[in-house]
C-alpha positions in Angstrom: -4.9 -32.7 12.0 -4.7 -29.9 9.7 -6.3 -29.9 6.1 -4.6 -28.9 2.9 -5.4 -25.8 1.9 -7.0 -25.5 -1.4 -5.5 -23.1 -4.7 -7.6 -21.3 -4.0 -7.3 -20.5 -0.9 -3.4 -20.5 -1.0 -4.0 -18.2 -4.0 -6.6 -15.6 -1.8 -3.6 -15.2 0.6 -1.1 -14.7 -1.4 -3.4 -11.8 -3.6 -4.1 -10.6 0.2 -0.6 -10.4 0.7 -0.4 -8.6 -2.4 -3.2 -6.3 -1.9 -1.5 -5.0 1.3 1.8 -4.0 0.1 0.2 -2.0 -3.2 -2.3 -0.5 -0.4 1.2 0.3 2.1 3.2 1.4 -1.7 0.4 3.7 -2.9 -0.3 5.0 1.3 3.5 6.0 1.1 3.5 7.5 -2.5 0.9 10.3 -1.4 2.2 11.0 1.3 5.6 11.9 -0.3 3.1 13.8 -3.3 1.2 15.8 -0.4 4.4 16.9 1.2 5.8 17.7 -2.2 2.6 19.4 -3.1 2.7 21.7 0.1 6.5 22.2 0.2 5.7 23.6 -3.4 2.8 25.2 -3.0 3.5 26.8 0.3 4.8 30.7 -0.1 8.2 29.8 0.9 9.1 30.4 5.5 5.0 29.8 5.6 
């Protein structure tokens, strides 16, 4: 038989949850800023 889960910890995994798509958002954001930054930076046919 499986026990209930507490509010907590349905509340850890949903922050968890959470915590992983900012971490994937913000991974993805500089990425797009580093290749911005080196497209710009870059003499240009470098």
């Amino acid at each position: 038989m499986k026990r209930e889960l507490s509010p907590t910890e349905a509340r850890s995994g949903l922050i968890s949850g959470r915590i992983f798509m900012i971490l994937l958002a913000s991974s993805i954001g500089a990425v797009v800023a580093l290749a911005l930054a080196w497209y710009f930076l870059l003499p240009y046919g470098g």
